[in-house]
matplotlib code that plots the C-alpha trace (Angstrom):
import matplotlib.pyplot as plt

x = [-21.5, -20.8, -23.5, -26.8, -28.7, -28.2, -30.2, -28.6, -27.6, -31.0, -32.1, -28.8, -30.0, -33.1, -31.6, -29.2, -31.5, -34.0, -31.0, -30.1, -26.6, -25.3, -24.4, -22.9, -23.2, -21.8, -23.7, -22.6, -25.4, -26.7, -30.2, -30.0, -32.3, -31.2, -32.3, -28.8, -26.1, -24.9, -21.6, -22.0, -18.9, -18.2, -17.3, -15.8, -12.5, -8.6, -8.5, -11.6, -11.3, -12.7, -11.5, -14.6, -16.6, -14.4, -14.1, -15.0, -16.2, -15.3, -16.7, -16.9, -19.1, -18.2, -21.2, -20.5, -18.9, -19.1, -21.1, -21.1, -23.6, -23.5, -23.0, -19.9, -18.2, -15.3, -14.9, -16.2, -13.5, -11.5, -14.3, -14.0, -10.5, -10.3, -13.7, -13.7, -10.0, -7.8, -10.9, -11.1, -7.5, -8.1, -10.7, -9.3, -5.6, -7.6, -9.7, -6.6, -5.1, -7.9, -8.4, -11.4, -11.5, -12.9, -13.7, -16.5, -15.8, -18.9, -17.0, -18.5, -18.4, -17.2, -13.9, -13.2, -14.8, -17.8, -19.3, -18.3, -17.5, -20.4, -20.3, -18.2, -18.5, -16.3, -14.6, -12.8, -9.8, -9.6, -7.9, -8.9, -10.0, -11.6, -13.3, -14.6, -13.1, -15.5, -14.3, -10.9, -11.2, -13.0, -10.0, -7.3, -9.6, -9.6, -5.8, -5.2, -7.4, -5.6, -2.5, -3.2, -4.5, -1.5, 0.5, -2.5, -4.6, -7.1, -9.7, -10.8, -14.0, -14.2, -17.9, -18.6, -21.9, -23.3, -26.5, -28.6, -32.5, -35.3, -37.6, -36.5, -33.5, -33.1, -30.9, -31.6, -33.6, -35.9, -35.6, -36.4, -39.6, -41.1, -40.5, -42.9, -45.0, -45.2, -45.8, -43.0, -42.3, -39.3, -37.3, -37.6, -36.4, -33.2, -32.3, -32.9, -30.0, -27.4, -27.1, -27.0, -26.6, -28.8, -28.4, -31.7, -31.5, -32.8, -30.1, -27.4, -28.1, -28.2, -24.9, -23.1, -24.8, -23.4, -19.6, -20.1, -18.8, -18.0, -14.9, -14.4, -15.5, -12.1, -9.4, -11.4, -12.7, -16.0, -18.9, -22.9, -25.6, -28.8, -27.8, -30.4, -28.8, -31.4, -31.5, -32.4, -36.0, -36.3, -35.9, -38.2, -40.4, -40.4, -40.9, -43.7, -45.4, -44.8, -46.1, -49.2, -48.9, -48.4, -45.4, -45.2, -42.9, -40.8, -39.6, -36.3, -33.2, -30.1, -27.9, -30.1, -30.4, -26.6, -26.5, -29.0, -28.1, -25.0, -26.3, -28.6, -24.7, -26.3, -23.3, -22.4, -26.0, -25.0, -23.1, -25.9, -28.2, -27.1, -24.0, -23.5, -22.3, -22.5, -21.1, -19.5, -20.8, -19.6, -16.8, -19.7, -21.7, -19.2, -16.8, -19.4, -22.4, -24.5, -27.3, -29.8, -32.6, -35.1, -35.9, -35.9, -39.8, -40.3, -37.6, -39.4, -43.0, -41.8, -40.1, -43.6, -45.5, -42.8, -43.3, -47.2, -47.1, -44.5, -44.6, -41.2, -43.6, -43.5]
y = [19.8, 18.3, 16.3, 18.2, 17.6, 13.4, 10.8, 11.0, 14.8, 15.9, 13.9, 15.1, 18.7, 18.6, 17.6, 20.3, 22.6, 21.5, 21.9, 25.5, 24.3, 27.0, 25.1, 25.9, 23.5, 22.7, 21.3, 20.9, 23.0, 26.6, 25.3, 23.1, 24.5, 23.6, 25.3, 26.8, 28.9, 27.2, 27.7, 26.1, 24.5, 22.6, 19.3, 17.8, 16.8, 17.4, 20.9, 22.5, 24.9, 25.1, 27.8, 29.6, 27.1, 25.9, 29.9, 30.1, 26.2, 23.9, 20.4, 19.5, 16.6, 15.0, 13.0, 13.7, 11.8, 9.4, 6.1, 4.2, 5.1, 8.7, 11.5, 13.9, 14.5, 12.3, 8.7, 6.0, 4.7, 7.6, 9.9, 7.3, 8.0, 11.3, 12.6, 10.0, 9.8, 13.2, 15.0, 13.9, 14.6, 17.9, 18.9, 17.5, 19.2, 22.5, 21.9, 21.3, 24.8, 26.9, 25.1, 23.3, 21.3, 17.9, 16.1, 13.6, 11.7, 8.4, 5.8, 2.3, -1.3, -1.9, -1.3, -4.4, -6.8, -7.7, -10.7, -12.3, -15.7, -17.6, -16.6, -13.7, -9.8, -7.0, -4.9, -1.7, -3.1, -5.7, -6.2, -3.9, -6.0, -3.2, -5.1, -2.7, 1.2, 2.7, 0.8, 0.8, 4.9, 5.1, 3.3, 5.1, 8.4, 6.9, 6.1, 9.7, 10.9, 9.7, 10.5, 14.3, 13.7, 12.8, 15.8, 18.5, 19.3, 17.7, 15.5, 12.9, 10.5, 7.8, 6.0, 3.0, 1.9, -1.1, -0.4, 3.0, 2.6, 4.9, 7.5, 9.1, 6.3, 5.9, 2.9, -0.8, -0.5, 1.8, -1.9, -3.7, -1.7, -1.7, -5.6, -5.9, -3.5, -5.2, -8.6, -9.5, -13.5, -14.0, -16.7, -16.4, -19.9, -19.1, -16.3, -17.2, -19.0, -15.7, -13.0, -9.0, -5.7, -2.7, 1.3, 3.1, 6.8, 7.8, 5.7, 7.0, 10.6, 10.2, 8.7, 11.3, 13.8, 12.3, 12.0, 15.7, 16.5, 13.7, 13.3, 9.7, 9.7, 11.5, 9.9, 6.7, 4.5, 3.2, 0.8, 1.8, -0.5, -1.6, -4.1, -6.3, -8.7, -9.9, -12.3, -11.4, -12.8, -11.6, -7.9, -8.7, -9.8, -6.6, -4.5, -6.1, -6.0, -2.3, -1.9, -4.6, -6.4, -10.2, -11.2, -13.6, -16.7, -18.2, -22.0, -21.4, -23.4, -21.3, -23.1, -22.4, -18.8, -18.5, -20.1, -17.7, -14.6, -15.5, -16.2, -13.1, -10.8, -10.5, -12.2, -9.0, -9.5, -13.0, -11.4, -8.6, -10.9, -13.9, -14.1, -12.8, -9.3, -8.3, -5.7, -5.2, -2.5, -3.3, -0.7, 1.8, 1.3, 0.9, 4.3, 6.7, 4.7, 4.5, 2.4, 2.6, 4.6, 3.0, -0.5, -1.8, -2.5, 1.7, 2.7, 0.2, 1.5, 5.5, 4.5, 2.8, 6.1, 8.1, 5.6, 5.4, 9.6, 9.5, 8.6, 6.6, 3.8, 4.4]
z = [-23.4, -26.8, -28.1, -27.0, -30.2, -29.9, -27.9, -24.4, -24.9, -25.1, -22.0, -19.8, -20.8, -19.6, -16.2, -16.4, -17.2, -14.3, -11.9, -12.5, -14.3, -16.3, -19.7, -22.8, -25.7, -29.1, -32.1, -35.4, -37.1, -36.9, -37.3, -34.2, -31.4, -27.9, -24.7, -23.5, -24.8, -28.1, -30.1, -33.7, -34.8, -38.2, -37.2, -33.7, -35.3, -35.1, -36.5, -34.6, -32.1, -28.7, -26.7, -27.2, -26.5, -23.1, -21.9, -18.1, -18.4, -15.2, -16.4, -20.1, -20.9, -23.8, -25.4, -29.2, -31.8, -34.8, -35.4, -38.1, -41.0, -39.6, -41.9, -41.4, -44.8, -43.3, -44.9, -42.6, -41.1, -40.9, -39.9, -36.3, -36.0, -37.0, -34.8, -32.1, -31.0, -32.6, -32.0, -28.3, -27.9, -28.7, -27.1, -23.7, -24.6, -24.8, -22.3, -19.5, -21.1, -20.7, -16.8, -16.9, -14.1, -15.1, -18.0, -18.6, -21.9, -22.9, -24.3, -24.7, -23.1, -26.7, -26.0, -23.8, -26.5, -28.4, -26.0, -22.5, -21.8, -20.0, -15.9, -17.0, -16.5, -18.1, -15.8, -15.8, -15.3, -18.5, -20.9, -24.1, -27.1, -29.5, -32.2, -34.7, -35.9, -33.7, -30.6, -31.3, -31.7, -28.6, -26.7, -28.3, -27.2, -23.8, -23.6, -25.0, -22.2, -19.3, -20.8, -20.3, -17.0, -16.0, -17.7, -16.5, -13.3, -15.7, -14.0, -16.9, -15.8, -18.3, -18.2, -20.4, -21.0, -22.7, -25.5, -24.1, -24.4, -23.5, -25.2, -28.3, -28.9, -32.7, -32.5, -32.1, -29.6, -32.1, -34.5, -31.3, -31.1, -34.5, -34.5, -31.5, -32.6, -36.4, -34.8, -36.9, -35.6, -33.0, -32.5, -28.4, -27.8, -29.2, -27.8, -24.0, -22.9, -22.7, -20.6, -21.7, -19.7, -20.9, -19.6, -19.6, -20.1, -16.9, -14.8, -17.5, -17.2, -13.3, -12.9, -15.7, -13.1, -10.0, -11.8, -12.2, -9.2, -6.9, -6.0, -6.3, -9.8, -11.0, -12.9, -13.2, -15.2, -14.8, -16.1, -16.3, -16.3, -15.0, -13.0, -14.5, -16.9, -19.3, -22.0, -25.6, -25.5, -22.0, -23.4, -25.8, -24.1, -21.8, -24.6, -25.9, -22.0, -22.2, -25.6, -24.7, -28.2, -27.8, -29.5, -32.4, -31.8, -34.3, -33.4, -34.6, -33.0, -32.6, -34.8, -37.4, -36.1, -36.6, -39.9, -41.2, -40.0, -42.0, -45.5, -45.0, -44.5, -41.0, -39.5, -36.9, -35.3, -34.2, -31.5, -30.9, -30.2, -29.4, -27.0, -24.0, -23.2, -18.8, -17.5, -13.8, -12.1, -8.9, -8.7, -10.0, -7.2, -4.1, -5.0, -5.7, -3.8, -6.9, -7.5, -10.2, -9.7, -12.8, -13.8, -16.8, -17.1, -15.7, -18.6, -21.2, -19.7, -20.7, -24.0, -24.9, -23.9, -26.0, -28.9, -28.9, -28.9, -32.2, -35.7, -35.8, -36.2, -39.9]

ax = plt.figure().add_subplot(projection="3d")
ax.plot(x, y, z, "-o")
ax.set_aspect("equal")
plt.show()
């Protein structure tokens, strides 16, 4: 596994672990502790080398890679294309040489656009629309992917998700929380009209366990969520359940939402939090008989246990 020191890494680990997998991991550190087998590489990039790591290996999962804002001694954008797609490549080209048998690579919902049209889903088989560097390097690592399946015994499963939440996340659902949890006021009323699909951790790590070895889940490409599209304020509005604090409204229209957001340089959020973004799960469910096995209030109920127990409050 690459990856084992981040968010969803440390979580699939712990499965792993409490299944009696026999796991190796990477992690870009010496000082990073994890409990398996670790090889400590310099970087996930181009020019490393795996075959140490990939020696007697039959699955690779591969979690790792490079976000924006993230530190790697590779300039952002380059650092996306260079860790996220060559990088990938790599890995998967050494991978089929030294016969690992199947290949699990995260990519992200991302890659098919940044919003849906009203009544609309994404589904594996759209159009690609990347919108950012990290989304369009996650498609050209996809592409590059199933190009070597094709050459190579190589089984490649390609799972996009849309945003992961749960205990120990520190993305925007960490924002999300300290919002609530600093009463900070919230303009529900305009963010209640569109539709967004959310992966907890617990159904994510449960389906990357279930493409391990099923046979339907190779050489495809396939779409994670909850199956419980929410609005904005609806998520919210969860959170703040799970948490017990009351949240603060503010009577904000959405126009006016919109137009502010944009004077503040906040213009990407609009389509965070504001548009529509569902995912299709459908082909998920019916060709490896999946169904989620968490809801979002249980997810939101442990990530508010995890968050009173921490001090990421501060």
């Amino acid at each position: 596994m690459t990856g084992g020191t981040g968010f969803i890494g440390h979580h699939l680990l712990a499965r792993l672990c409490l299944e009696g997998y026999d796991i190796r991991a990477t992690a870009r550190k010496s000082s990073d502790r994890l409990p398996c087998p670790t090889i400590h590489l310099p970087g996930l990039h181009a020019l490393t080398e795996w075959k140490a790591a990939l020696k007697d290996v039959e699955i690779v999962i591969h979690l790792a890679g490079q976000a924006h804002g993230r530190k790697t001694g590779i300039p952002y954008p380059d650092s996306c294309r260079v860790i996220n797609f060559e990088g990938t490549r790599r890995l998967a080209e050494q991978a089929a040489a030294t016969g690992v048998r199947r290949l699990i690579f995260l990519s992200s919902i991302g890659v098919l656009g940044e919003k849906t049209e009203c009544g609309k889903a994404f589904c594996p088989s759209d159009q690609a629309n990347p919108y950012s560097n990290y989304t369009l390097s996650k498609w050209h690592a996809e592409q590059s992917l199933l190009m070597i399946s094709k050459k190579t015994p190589l089984e490649v499963t390609i799972l996009r998700a849309p945003m992961v939440y749960g205990p120990g996340n520190p993305g925007n659902p960490l924002k999300v929380l300290r919002w609530v949890d600093r009463q900070w006021p919230i303009p529900l009323q305009a963010l209640e009209s569109n539709e967004r699909s959310f992966v907890g951790i617990s159904n994510l790590v449960d389906f990357i366990m279930l493409c391990l070895n099923h046979r339907s889940a190779a050489h495809q490409i396939l779409h994670i969520s909850d199956d419980e599209d929410l609005s904005t304020a609806e998520f919210f509005r969860k959170f703040g359940k799970a948490t017990g604090i009351r949240l603060r409204q503010a009577p904000i229209p959405l126009s006016i939402l919109k137009t502010g957001l944009r004077l503040l340089g906040k213009g990407a959020w609009i389509n965070k939090i504001c548009e529509n973004l569902k995912v299709d799960i459908q082909k998920t469910k019916q060709s490896l008989g999946w169904a989620p096995i968490m809801r979002v209030d249980e997810e939101l109920e442990q990530t508010a246990r995890w968050w009173r127990g921490t001090d990421e409050k501060t």
